[in-house]
C-alpha angles and dihedrals in degrees: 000000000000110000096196080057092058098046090048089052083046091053088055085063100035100092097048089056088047099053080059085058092248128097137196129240121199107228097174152334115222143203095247096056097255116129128206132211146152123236101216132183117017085350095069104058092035109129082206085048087107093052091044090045096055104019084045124016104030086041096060093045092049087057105052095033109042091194091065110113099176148312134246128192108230113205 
């Protein structure tokens, strides 16, 4: 899976999570289809910032990039 591709379809979600005062950071990609990144800001410490990591976030990724299984959040 095409990182660059990743961190494009993050940059499509980025400003809604900014406007919350938080941000996302890609960690990895990798081979199984799991991507990891980390919720920063406001986002971090959200107690919504599951909800927002795999109704959001892992939704829209799944959408652009097919081979996207799912995505975790790493400390």
């Amino acid at each position: 899976m095409d990182k660059a591709k990743v961190e494009e379809a993050l940059k499509q979600v980025r400003p809604a999570l900014q406007r919350d005062g938080g941000d996302i950071e890609l960690v990895s990609v990798e081979d199984n289809g799991v991507v990891k990144v980390r919720l920063k800001g406001a986002c971090g410490s959200c107690p919504m910032s599951t909800m927002t990591l795999k109704m959001g976030v892992e939704k829209h990724l799944k959408q652009q990039i097919p081979e996207v299984k799912e995505v975790v959040q790493v400390a």
